[in-house]
C-alpha positions in Angstrom: 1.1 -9.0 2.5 -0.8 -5.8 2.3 -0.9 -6.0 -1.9 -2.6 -9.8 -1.4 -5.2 -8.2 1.1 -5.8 -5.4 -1.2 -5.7 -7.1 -4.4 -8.8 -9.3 -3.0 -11.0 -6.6 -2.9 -11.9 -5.6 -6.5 -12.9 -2.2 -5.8 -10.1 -1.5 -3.8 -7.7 -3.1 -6.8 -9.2 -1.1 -9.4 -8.8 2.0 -7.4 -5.0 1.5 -6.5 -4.6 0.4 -10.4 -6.5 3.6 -11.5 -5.1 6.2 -8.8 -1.3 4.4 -9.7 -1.6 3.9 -13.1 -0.2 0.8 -13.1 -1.2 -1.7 -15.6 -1.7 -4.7 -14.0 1.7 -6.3 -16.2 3.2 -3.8 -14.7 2.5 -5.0 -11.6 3.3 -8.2 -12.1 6.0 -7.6 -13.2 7.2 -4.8 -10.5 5.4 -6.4 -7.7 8.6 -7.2 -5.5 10.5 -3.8 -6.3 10.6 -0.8 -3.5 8.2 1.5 -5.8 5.4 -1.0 -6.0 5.6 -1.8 -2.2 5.5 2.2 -1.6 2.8 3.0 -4.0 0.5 0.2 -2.3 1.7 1.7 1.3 1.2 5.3 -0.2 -2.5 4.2 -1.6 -3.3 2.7 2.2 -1.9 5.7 4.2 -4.0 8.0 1.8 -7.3 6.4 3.5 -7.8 5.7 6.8 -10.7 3.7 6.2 -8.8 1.3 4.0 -5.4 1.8 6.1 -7.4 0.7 9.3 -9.2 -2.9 7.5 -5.5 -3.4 6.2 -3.9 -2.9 9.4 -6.5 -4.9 11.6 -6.4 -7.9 8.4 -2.8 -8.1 8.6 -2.3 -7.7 12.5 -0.8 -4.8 12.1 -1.4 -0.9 13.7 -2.1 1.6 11.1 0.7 3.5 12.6 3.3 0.5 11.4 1.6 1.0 7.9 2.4 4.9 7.9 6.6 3.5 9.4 6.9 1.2 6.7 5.4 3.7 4.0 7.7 6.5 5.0 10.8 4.0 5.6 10.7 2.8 1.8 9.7 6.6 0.5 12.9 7.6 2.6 11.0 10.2 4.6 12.6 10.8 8.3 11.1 12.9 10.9 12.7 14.4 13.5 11.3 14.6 16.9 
């Protein structure tokens, strides 16, 4: 979901592309793989501008983005 809403936006696609470097073969080809669905949650959580018109697109909180990013990276926070 969150790599359709950003991949509509051609700024935005060209920026995860360039900040990534991922080719966009390569992410075709990757697009369903854990490193793909981090680096577009990674790219999101890196601006809350962007995290905030994905989160509110998608129905979601920014704070879920931030969950789901640091589930799939592996990060765990105690509290």
């Amino acid at each position: 979901m969150a790599l359709s809403w950003l991949l509509q936006d051609q700024r935005l696609a060209d920026r995860f592309l360039g900040l990534t470097g991922l080719s966009p073969d390569s992410l075709r080809e990757g697009i369903g793989t854990r490193e793909v669905q981090s680096a577009v949650l990674e790219f999101l959580a890196g601006n809350e501008g962007d995290m905030v018109a994905a989160a509110d697109a998608l129905g979601l909180t920014p704070e879920r983005i931030v969950q789901a990013r640091d589930a799939l990276s592996g990060r765990r926070y105690e509290v």
